[in-house]
N, C-alpha and C positions, 0 to 999 in steps of 0.2 A: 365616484365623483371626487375630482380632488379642486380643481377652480372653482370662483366663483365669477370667472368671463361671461359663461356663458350669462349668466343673470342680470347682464349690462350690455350686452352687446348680442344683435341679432342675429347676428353672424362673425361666427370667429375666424374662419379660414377664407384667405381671399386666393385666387388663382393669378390675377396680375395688378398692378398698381390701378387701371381703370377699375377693374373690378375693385379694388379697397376704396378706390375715390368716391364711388355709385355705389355704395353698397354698404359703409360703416356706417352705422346706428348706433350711436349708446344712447343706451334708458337710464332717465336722471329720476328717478322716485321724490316724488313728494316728503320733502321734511329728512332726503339722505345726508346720513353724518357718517365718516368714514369708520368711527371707534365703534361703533354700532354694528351697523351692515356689513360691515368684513373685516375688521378682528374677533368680534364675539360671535358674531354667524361661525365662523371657523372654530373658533373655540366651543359651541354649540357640537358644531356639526363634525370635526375631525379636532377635536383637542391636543392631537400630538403630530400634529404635523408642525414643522419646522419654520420658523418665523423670520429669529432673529439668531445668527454665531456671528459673538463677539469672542473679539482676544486681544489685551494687549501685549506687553512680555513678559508677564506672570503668569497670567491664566485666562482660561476659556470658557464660554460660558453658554450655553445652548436654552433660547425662550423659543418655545412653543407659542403658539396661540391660545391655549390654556392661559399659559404665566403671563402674558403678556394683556390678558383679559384681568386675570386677578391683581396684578400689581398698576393696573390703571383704574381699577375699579377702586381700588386701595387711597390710591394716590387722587382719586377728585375725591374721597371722603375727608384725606387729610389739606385738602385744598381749600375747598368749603368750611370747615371748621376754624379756618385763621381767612374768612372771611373775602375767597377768591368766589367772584360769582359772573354770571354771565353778562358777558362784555367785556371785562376787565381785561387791561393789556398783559401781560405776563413773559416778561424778559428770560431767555433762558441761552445763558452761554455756556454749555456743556461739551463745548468740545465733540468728542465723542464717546462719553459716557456712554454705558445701556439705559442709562435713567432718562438720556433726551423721549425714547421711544415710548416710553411707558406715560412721562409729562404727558409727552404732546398728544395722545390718548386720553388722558384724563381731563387735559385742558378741551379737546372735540366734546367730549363726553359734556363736564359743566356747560360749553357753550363759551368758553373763554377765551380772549384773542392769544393765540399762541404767537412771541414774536423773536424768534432765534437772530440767533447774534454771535462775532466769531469771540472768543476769548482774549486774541489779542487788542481789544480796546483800549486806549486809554481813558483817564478819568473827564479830558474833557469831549471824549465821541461819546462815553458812556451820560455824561451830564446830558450831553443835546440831545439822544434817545430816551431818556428817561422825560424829559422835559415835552422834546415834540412828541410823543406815546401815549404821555399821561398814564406812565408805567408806574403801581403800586405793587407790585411783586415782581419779585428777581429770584432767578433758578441757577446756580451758577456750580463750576468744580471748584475746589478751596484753593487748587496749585496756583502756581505763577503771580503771586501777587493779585489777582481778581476781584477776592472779596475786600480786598483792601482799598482799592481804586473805588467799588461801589462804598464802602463803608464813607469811605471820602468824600462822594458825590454826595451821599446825604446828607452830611455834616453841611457842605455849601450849599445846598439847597434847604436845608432846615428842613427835611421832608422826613415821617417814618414809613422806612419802606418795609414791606414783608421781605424780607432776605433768609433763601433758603442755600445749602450747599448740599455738595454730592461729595462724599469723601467721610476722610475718620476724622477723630479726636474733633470735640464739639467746639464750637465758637463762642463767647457771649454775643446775645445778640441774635444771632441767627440759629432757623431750625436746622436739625439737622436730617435731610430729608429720608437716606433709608433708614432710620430708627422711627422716625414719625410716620413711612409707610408702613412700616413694620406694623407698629401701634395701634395702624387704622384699622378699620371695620374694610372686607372686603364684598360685604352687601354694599349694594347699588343699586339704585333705580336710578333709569331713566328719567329726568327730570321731566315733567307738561307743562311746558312754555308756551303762552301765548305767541300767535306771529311763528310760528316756527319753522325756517324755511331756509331752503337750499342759497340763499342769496346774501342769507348774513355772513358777516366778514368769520374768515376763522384764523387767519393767519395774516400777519405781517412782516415783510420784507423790508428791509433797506438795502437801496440799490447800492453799487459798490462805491460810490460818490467820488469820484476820480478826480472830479475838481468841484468847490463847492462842499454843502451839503446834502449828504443824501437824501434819497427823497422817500415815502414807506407807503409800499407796491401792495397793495390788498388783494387779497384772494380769499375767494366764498366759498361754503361748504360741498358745491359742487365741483369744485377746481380737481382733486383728486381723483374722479372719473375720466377725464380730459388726458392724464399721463396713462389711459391707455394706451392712446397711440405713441407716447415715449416709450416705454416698456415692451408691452407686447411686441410693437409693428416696427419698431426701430434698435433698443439693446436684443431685440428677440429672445426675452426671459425666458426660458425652460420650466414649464410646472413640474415643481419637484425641484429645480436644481436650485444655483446659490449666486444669487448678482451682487457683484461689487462696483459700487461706483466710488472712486478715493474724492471724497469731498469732506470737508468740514461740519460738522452741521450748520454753522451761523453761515454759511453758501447757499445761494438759493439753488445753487445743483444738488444741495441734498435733497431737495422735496421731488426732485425728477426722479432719483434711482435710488433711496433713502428711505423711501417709505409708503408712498402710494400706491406706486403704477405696480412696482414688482410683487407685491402682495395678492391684488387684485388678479393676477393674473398667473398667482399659485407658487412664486417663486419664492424660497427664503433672500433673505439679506445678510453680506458678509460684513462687519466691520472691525478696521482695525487701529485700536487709538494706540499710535503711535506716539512719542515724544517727540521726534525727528523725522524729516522724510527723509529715509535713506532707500533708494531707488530698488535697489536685489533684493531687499529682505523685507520690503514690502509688497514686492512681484512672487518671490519664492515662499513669502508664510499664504498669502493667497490661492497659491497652484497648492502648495499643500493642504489648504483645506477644502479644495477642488469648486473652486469656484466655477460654473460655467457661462458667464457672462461678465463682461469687465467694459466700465466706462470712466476713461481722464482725460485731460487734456493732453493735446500733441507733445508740450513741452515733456510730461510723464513718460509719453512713449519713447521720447530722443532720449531720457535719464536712463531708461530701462537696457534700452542699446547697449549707449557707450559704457554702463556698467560690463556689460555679457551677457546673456541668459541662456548662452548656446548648451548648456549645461542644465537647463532645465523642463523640467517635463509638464508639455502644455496639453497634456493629452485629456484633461477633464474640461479645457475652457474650448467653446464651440463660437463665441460669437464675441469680438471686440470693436469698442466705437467711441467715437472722440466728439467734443464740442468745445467752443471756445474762442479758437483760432484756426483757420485751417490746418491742414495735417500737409505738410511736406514729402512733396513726393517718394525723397529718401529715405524716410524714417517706414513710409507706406514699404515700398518694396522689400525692404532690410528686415521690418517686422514679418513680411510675409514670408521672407526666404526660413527666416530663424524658427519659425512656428508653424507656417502651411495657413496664415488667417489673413484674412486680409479687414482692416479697419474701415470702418462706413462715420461719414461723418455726419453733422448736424448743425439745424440752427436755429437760437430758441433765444430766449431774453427773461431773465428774472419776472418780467410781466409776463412769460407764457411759458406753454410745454413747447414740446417739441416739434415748428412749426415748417421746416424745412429740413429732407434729412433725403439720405438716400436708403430706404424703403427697401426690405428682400427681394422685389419683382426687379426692381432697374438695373441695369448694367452700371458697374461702376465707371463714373469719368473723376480720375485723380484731381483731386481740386476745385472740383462743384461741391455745395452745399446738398445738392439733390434736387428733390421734386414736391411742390407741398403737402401739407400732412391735407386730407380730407375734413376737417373741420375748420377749415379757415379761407377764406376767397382770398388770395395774395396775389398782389399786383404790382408792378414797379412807375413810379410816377416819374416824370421828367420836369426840371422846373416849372414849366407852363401849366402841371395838372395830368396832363396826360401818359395814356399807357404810352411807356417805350419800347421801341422797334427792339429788334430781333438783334443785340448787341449794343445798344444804347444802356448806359449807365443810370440808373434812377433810384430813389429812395423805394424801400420794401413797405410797403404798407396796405394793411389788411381792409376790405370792404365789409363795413359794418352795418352798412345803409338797410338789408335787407333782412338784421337781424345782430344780437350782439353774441361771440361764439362762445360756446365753452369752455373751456381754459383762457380767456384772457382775463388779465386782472381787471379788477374794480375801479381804478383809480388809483390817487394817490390821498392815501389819509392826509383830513386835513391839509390839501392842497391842491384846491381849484383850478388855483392858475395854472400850476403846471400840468395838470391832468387836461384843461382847455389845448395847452401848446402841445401834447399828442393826440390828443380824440376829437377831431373835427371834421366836419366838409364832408361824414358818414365814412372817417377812416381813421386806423388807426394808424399813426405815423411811428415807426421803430426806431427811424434817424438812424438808418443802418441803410449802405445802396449796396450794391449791386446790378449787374446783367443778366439778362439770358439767351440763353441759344435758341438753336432752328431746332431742337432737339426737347427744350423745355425745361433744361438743367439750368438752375441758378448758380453766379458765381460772386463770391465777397470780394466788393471793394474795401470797405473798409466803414466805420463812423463817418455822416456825412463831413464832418469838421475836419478827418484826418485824410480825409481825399487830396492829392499833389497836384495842383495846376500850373505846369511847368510846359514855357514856350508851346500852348494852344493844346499838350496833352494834356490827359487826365490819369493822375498813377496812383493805383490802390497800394498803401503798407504792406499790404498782405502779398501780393505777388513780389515784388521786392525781398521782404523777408523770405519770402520761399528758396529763392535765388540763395540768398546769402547763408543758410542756413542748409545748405547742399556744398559749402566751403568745408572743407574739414577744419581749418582754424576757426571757424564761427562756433560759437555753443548755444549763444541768444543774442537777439539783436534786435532794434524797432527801428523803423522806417519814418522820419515827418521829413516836412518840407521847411525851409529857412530863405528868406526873402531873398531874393536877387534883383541886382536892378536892370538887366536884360529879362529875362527869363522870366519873370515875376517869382518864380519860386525853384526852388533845387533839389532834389532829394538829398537826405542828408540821412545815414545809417548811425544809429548808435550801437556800438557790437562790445559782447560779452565774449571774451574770446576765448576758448579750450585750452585744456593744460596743455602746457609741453611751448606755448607760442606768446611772443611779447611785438607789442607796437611795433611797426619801422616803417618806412617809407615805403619799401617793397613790398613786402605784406598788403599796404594798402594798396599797391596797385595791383599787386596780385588778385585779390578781393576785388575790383573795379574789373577789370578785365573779367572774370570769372562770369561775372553777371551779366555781363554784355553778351557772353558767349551762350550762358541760359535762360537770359530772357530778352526781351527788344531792347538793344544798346541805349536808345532816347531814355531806361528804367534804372540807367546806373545811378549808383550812390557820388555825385561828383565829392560830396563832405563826410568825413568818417571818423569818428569819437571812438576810443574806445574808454569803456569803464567798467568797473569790476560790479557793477549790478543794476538792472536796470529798475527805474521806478514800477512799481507796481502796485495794485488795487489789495483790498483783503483777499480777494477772492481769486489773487493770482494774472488778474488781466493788466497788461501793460499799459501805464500812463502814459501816452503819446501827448497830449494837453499838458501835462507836466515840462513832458520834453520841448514842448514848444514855448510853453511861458518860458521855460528858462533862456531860452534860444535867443527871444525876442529880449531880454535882459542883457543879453549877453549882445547883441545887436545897437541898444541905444548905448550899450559904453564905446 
C-alpha cells in the first residue's frame, strides 16, 4: 500500500470521462483535518516515504512524512505556548521556505486559520490584511525588508503582534522560529474540540485584487479532499513520483499542487525557492531532480522555449499542465516537438479547485478549457438567465440549488456583500464567460468586464492575445477595448515586444496584418502600445482594468 486514494475515493481508475463523471465519490469523514488523516496516517503507516524535496542554491533537503509529522507536531506546541489557539488568523509570508509546509500543518493541527500571503507586500497591503483578518500572529522569512514593513504596520496600528521569522541571526522582538521548533516538545495530542467539523474555516485566501481591495476567499477543512480531482485526474500525479507546481506560496495555486491533492494521492512535492525566476535553471534543476509532473502558467512555458531546452533531458517528467490563461497554440506545438508531451490545460479560480480542465479520457482541442470536473453542475448563463446555445457566449457558473459542492469556497470573510454579488439565484457566479461546442468543450472569453463589444461583435482578450503571441516580435501582450465613437469600442493591444525588436510603424502593421491572417480580421488590434512591462496582479495575472482606467484617463484629456 503506498496511497492513501483509495481511503477517499470509491473508485480510483476511470475508463472514460463519463465513467469519471458517474462514478467519482470522495468520502469526506466526520471531523477530517488534513494534518491528521494524511500526513500522520503516512507517517504512521510508511514513515519514509518521500513528502517534501526542497532546494534552493545552497542545498537540498528531503522530509519525509516522518519529519514532516514531527516538525508540525513541534511547531503547534511552540504555537500554542505564545498563545496561537483555534480560530486565530495567522499570516504567513514564507515565500518558499520548507517551514510554510510544516506551519501550515501545525496551524490544521490547532485548528488555526492558516492565511498565506506573497512576500512582496508592502506596509500598506500588509496594514489592510492585518486589519481586515484580525491577524495576531505573523510567520514571515527575514530577507527583503518584510519583517520591517510588519514591524512598521505595528507601530501604525499600535497593535502587539506575535511576529515570528524563518531565517538566522535573531531579531528583538521577534521569535525565532527554527530554534523555538527546535525547543518545542514534539508530543502532541490531538486537541477535543467541541463542534468539531469539516465546515470550519481552515484557510484564508486574498484574491489577487486587481483593482480595489482584495477580498479573503475561505475555505473548510474539507477543501483539501476536492484537489483530488486537481492532482489525481488532471496534473495526473504518479504515486511515488515528484510534482512540481512553480507558484509562490502566498498564490492560491499553491494549495492546488503545493500540498494537498499531490499528497493525497501518494505523490512527493518538488520545491524550488529561488531568488529569481530565471527560466532554464529553474526547468533544468527540476528535470534534474526528476520531477514527473510539472504545472505553470503559459507565460513559463514561452520563458522555457525561447531560453532552449533542446539540450535537456525530459525523460523522467510524464505529464505537463497549465492554468491561468490559456496556452497558445505555439508554445503547445513547440513544447511538444522539443519533449514528445503535450500540455492539458485548466480552469479553476482561487475560490475552487480544478473545475474545468481537459481530463486523460478527452481528446485534446488546442485552446478549450476542457470538460467539467465531476463534482460541480457547470452551466453558462446568457444575460436573461438562461442556458446558452451551442456557441453563444455566457458567464460560467455553477448550480448550487441542489446542494453546495466540495471544493468551493465559503464565502468571503467578513464580506456579505460581496459574497451576495457571487452566490445567488442557487448559483454560483465566477464572472468569468465563456462558450461551448456541439462537442461539450468549453472555451475562455475572458472576465466578463474584459469582454470587446466592437461594432455588434463580441472579442475575447484571450483569442486575440493568442493571435499575437504566435508573432515572433510579441513576447507578452494584453488585449482591452478603448471607446470609439463608431464602433463603440476597438481592440487595442498592449505588447511586450522580444529582444532583438523596437517600435515603428511597420512593425505595427506587420503585427495587425499577422492577426487578421490567424484569427477573424473583425479581431485585429486596430491600437497598439508598446511598453516594456505589462501591469500585473501578485500572482502573475494581467491587469487589463488597470489597462483600461488608464485608457479612459488617457481619453478624457
Amino acid at each position: 500500500m503506498t496511497s492513501l486514494l483509495d481511503r477517499y475515493v470509491e473508485k480510483t481508475e476511470f475508463e472514460s470521462y463519463e465513467d469519471f463523471c458517474e462514478n467519482l465519490n470522495i468520502k469526506i469523514p466526520e471531523g477530517f483535518n488534513y494534518a491528521y488523516a494524511i500526513v500522520d496516517t503516512y507517517a504512521k503507516e510508511q514513515p519514509d516515504k518521500v513528502a517534501l524535496v526542497w532546494c534552493n542554491d545552497d542545498e537540498d533537503k528531503i522530509f519525509t512524512f516522518k519529519d514532516l509529522k514531527y516538525y508540525s507536531d513541534k511547531a503547534a506546541n511552540f504555537f500554542t505556548s505564545i498563545g496561537v489557539k483555534r480560530g486565530d488568523r495567522v499570516l504567513l509570508t514564507l515565500k518558499s521556505r520548507y517551514d510554510f509546509w510544516y506551519c501550515m500543518l501545525a496551524l490544521h493541527k490547532i485548528k488555526a486559520i492558516a492565511v498565506p500571503a506573497t512576500h512582496m507586500l508592502k506596509p500598506e497591503d500588509i496594514e489592510y490584511r492585518i486589519t481586515a483578518g484580525g491577524i495576531n500572529t505573523v510567520i514571515t522569512i527575514r530577507e527583503e525588508g518584510v519583517p520591517e514593513s510588519y514591524a512598521e504596520v505595528e507601530k501604525t496600528l499600535g497593535l502587539k503582534l506575535n511576529k515570528i521569522f524563518a531565517g538566522d541571526k535573531d531579531m528583538p522582538g521577534w521569535y525565532n522560529l527554527r530554534e523555538e521548533v527546535e525547543k518545542a516538545s514534539s508530543n502532541w495530542e490531538r486537541p477535543n474540540y467541541e463542534n468539531d467539523t469539516v465546515h470550519d474555516i481552515s484557510v484564508l485566501f486574498f484574491s489577487s485584487g486587481s483593482t480595489g481591495q482584495p477580498k479573503m476567499i475561505k475555505h473548510s477543512f474539507d477543501y483539501p479532499l476536492a484537489h483530488i480531482v486537481t492532482s489525481k485526474y488532471w496534473h495526473q500525479v504518479i504515486d511515488g513520483g515528484l510534482h512540481y507546481t512553480i507558484a509562490d506560496t502566498g498564490w492560491g495555486k499553491a494549495l492546488w499542487g503545493e500540498i494537498y491533492g499531490p499528497w493525497i494521492a501518494g505523490s512527493g512535492i518538488y520545491i524550488y525557492d529561488y531568488d529569481r525566476f530565471h527560466p532554464l535553471e529553474v526547468l533544468s534543476k527540476a528535470l534534474d531532480h526528476n520531477i514527473t509532473t510539472l504545472c505553470c502558467p503559459p507565460t513559463m512555458y514561452r520563458f522555457f522555449i525561447s531560453e532552449g531546452i533542446e539540450n535537456l533531458d525530459f525523460s523522467s517528467l510524464k505529464h505537463p499542465t497549465t492554468a491561468g490563461e490559456p496556452l497558445n497554440d505555439e508554445v503547445f506545438y513547440k513544447f511538444k516537438e522539443l519533449t514528445g508531451l503535450e500540455i492539458r490545460e485548466s480552469f479553476g479560480q482561487t475560490e475552487t479547485i480544478a473545475t474545468l480542465a481537459n481530463f486523460p479520457w478527452i481528446d485534446l482541442k488546442l485552446g478549450s478549457m476542457g470538460k467539467p470536473a465531476p463534482l460541480f453542475d457547470i452551466h453558462l448563463l446568457n444575460n436573461e438567465g438562461k442556458d446558452c446555445d451551442v456557441g453563444e457566449i455566457g458567464e460560467i457558473v455553477f448550480d448550487i440549488s441542489k446542494g453546495y459542492p466540495l471544493g468551493l469556497f465559503k464565502g468571503y470573510y467578513n464580506n456579505e456583500e460581496k459574497t451576495n454579488e457571487t452566490i445567488y439565484d442557487g448559483y454560483y457566479h465566477t464572472g468569468d464567460s465563456a462558450w461551448i461546442d456541439e462537442d461539450g468543450y468549453y472555451w475562455y472569453k475572458g472576465r466578463i468586464d474584459d469582454v470587446i463589444k466592437s461594432s455588434g461583435y463580441k472579442i475575447g482578450p484571450y483569442e486575440v492575445e493568442s493571435a499575437l503571441l504566435s508573432h515572433e516580435a510579441v513576447l507578452d501582450c494584453a488585449v482591452t477595448g478603448i471607446p470609439h465613437p463608431i464602433r463603440g469600442q476597438i481592440v487595442k493591444a498592449t505588447i511586450v515586444l522580444a529582444d532583438g525588436y523596437e517600435p515603428s510603424d511597420d512593425l505595427t502593421k506587420d503585427i495587425q496584418n499577422h492577426v487578421k491572417h490567424v484569427t477573424a480580421p473583425y479581431k485585429y488590434p486596430r491600437a497598439i502600445e508598446y511598453v516594456d512591462e505589462l501591469p500585473k496582479t501578485i500572482s502573475g495575472k494581467i491587469m487589463r482594468k488597470k489597462i483600461r482606467l488608464a485608457d479612459e484617463e488617457k481619453y478624457k484629456k
